[in-house]
KETI-372567 format. One record per residue (C-alpha): x, z, y; chain; residue number from 1. Coordinates in Angstrom, 3 decimals, always signed. Each point is the difference from the previous one (the first is absolute). Layout:
BEGIN
R         px         pz         py   chaine   num
R          X          Z          Y        A   NUM
...
REM end
This chain:
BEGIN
R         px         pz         py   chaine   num
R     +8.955    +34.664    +18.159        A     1
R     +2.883     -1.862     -2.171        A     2
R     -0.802     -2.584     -2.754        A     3
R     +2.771     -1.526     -2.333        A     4
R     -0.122     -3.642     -0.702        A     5
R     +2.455     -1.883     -2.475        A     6
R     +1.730     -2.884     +1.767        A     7
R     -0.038     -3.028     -2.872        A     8
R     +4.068     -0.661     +0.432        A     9
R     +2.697     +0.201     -2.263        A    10
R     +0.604     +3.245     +0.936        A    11
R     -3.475     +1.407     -0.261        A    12
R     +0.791     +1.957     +2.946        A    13
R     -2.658     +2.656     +1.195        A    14
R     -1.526     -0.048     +3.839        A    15
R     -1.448     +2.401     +1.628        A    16
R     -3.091     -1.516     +1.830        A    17
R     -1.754     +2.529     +2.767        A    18
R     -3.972     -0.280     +0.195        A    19
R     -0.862     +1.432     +3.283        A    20
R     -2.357     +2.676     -0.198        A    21
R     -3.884     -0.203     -0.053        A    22
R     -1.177     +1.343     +3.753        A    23
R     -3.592     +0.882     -0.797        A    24
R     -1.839     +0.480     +3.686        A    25
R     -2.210     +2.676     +0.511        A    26
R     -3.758     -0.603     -0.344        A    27
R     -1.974     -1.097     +2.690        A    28
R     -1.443     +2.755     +2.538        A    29
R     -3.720     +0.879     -0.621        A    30
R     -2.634     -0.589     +2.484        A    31
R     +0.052     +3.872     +0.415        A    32
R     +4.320     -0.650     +0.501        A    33
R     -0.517     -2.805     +2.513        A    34
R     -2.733     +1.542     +2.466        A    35
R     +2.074     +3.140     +0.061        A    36
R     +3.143     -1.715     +0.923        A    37
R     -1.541     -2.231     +2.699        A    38
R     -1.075     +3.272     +1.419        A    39
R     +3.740     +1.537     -0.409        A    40
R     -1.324     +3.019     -1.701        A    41
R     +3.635     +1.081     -0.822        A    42
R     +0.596     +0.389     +4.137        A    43
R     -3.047     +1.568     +0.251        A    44
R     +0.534     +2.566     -2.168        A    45
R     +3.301     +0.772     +1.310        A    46
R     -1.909     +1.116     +2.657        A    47
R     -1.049     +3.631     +0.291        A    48
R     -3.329     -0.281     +1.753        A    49
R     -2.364     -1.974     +2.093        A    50
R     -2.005     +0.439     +2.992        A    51
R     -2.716     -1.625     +1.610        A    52
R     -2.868     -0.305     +2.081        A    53
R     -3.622     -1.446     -1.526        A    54
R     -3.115     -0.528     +1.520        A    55
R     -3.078     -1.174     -2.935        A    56
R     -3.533     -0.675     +0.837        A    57
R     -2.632     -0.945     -1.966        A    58
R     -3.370     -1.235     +0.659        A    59
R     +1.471     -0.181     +4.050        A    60
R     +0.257     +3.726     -0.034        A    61
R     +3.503     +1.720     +0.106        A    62
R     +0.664     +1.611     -3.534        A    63
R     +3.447     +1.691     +0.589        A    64
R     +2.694     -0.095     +2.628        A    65
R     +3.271     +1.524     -1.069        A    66
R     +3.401     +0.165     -0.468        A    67
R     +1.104     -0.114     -3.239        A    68
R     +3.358     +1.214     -1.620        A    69
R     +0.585     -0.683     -3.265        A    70
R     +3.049     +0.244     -2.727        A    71
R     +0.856     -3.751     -1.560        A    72
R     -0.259     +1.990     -3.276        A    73
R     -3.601     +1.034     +1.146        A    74
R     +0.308     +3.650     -1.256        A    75
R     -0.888     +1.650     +3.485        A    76
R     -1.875     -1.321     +2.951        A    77
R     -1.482     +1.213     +3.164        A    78
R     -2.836     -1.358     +1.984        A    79
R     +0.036     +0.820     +3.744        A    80
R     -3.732     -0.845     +1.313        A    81
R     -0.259     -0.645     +3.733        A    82
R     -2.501     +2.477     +0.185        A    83
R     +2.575     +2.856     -1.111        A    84
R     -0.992     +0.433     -3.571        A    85
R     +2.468     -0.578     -2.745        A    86
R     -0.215     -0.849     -3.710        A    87
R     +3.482     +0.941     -1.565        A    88
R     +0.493     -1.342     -4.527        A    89
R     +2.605     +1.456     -2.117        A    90
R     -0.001     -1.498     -3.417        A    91
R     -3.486     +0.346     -1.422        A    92
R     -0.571     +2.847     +2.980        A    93
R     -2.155     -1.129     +3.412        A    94
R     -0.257     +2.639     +2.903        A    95
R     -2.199     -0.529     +2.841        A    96
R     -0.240     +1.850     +3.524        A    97
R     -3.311     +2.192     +0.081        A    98
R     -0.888     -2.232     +3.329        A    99
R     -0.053     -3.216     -2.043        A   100
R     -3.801     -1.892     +0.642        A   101
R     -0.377     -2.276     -3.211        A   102
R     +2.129     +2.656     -2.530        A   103
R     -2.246     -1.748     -2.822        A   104
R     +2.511     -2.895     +0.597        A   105
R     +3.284     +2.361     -0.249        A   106
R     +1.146     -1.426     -3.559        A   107
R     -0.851     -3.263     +0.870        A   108
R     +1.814     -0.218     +3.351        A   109
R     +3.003     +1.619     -1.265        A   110
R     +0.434     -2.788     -2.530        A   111
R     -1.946     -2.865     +0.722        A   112
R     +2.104     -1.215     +3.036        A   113
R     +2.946     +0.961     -1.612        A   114
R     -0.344     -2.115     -3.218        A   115
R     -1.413     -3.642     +2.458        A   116
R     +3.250     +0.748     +1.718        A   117
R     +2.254     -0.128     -2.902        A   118
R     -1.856     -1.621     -2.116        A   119
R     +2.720     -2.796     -0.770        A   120
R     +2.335     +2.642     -0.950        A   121
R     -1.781     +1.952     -2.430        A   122
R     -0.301     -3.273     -2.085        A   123
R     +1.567     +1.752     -2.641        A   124
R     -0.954     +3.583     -0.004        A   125
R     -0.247     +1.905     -3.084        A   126
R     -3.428     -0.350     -1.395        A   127
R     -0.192     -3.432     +1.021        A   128
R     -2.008     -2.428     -2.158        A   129
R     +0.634     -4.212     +0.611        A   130
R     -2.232     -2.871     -0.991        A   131
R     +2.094     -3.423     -0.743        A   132
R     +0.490     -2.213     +2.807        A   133
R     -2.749     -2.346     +1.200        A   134
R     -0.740     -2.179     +2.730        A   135
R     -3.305     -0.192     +2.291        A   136
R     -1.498     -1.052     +3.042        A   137
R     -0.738     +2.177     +3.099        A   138
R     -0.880     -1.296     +3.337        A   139
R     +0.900     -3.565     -1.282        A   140
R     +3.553     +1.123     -1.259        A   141
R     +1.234     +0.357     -3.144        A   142
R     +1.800     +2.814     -0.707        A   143
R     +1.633     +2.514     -2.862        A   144
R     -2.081     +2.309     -1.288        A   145
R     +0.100     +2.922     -2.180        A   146
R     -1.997     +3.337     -0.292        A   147
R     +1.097     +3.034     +0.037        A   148
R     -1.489     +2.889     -1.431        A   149
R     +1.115     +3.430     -1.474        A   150
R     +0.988     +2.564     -2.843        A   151
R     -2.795     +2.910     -0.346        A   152
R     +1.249     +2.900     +1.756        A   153
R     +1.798     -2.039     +3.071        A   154
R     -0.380     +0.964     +3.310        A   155
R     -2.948     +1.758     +1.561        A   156
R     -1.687     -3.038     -0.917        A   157
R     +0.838     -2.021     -3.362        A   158
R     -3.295     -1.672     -0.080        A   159
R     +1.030     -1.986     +2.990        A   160
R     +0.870     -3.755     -0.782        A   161
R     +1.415     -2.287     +2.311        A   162
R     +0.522     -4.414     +0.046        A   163
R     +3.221     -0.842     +1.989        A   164
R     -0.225     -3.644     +1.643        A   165
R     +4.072     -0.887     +0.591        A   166
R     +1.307     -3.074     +1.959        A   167
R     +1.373     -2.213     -3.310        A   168
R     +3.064     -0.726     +2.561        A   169
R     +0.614     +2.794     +2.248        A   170
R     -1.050     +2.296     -2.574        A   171
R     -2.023     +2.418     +3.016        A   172
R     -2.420     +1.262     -0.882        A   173
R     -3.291     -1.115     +2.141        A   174
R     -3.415     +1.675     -1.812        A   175
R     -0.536     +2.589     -2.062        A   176
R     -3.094     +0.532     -1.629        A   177
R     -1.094     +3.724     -1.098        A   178
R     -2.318     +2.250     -0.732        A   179
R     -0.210     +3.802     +1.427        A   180
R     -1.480     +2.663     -3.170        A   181
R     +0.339     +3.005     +2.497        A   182
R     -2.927     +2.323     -0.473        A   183
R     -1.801     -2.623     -1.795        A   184
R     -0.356     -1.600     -3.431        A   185
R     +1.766     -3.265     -1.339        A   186
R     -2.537     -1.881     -0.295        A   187
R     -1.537     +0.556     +3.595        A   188
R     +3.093     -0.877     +1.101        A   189
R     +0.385     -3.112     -1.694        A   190
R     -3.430     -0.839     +1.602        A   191
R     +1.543     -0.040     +3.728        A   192
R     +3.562     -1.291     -0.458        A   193
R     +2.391     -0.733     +3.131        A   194
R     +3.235     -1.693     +1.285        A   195
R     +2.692     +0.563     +2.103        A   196
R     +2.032     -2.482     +1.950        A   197
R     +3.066     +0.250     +1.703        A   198
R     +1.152     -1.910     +3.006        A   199
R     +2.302     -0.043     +2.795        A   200
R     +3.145     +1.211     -1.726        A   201
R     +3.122     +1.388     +2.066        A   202
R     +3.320     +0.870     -1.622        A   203
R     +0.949     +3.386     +0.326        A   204
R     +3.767     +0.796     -0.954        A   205
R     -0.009     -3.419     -2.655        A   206
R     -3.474     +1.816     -1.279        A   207
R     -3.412     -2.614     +1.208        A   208
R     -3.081     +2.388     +0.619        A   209
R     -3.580     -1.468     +0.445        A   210
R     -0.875     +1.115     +4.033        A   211
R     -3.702     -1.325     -1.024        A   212
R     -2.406     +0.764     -2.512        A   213
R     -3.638     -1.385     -0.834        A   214
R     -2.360     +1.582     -2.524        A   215
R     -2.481     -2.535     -1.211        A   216
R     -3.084     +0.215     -2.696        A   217
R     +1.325     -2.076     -3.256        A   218
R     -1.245     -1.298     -2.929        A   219
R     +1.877     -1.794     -3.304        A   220
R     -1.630     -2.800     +0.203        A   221
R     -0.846     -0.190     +3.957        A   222
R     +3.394     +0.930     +1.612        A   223
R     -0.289     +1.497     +2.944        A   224
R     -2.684     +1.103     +1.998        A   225
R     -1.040     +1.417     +3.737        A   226
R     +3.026     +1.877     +1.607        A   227
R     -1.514     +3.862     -0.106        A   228
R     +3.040     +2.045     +1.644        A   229
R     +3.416     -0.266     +1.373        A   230
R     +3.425     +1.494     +1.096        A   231
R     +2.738     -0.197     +1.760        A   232
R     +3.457     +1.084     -0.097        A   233
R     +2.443     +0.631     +2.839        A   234
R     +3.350     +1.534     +0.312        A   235
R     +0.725     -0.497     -3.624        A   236
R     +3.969     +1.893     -0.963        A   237
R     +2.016     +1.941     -2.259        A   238
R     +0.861     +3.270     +0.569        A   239
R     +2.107     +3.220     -1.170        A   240
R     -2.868     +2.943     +0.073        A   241
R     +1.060     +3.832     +0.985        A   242
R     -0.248     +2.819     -2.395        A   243
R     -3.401     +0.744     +1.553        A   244
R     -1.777     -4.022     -0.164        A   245
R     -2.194     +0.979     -2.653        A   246
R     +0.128     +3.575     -0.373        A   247
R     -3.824     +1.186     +0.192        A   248
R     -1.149     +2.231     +2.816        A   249
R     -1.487     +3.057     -1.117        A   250
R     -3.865     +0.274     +0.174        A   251
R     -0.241     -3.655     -1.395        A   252
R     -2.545     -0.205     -2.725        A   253
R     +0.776     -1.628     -3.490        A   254
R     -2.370     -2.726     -1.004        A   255
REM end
């Protein structure tokens, strides 16, 4: 950007004076930016798929033991139980082996797990719906805070809400409270909300995953309550599936 200034001289000479130009920064992440990048979601999803092993209990009695493969985009999944059975998503589409024991839990396991897992990278999902940023205490800590919740029409289940406790410095996400509206109403839900916490990370490829996870009872205004159920991760890692990962058998019975 050039100015002209008149030099007071005999002359009357004119100068041409160079302003530099404004830099204007970009804004400041969100809370939503920040926890994503602390997780390197970018990395992650340059990743085709992952694959694990879980074990979850709750109440001390095993719930599922699988292995789990999974697109970072989440559109397809498959859920290998140890007893043989599968559960196998598409989209909005859940198969399940005809030998499967609790197949009244077929939608649930095909996306429950899925979503804990990659929770911190579906932050921004379309459908999403953010509260401002707050702070409160948990376990003695302060931390960010914000609840999530969701457009009408979102998911298999848009009634689902969720409060995100993030580390204020590390930006890691430690609790998440939630509530489950799967085969029931909103407000019984709301009567028996939950929380998740994640522990033990490991970094996979530049990517951290949580290896352990604690489900407690929670309340607003109480925090956290008894520990009700667990699980464990192990051999956590990307892979590159074959034509046939999650190509349903035939026989397998849409839920």
């Amino acid at each position: 950007m050039l100015l002209t200034a008149s030099c007071k001289n005999e002359n009357k000479q004119e100068k041409e004076v160079e302003v530099p130009e404004l830099i204007i920064d970009d804004e400041p992440m969100s809370l939503i930016e920040t926890i994503e990048d602390a997780y390197n979601k970018e990395a992650f999803l340059s990743n085709e798929a992952v694959e694990l092993d879980m074990v979850i209990s709750f109440g001390g009695k095993e719930r599922l033991d699988a292995k789990m493969t999974y697109l970072t985009n989440s559109t397809k999944g498959k859920i290998e139980l140890k007893d043989g059975s599968f559960i196998y998503y598409d989209g909005e589409k859940v198969f399940h082996s005809p030998d499967l024991k609790n197949d009244k839990a077929a939608r649930f396991d095909a996306y429950t797990w899925m979503y804990f897992l990659f929770f911190q990278n579906k932050l921004s999902d379309q459908g999403t719906i953010w509260s401002e940023l707050e702070t409160s205490e948990l376990n003695n800590k302060m931390y960010d805070t914000q609840h999530l919740s969701f457009e009408a029409n979102t998911g298999d289940a848009p009634d689902d809400w969720y409060v995100v406790y993030s580390d204020s410095k590390t930006h890691m996400i430690e609790y998440v409270a939630y509530i489950v509206t799967v085969n029931k109403s909103k407000e019984a839900a709301e009567s028996d909300p939950h929380a998740i916490g994640y522990s033990n990370f490991k970094i996979i490829d530049g990517v951290p995953f949580a290896q352990d996870w604690e489900f407690y009872e929670w309340t607003k205004d109480g925090g956290l309550g008894k520990v009700i159920g667990k699980a464990t991760l192990k051999d956590v890692k990307f892979v590159t599936t074959e034509a046939d990962t999650f190509m349903v058998p035939e026989g397998f019975i849409e839920k």
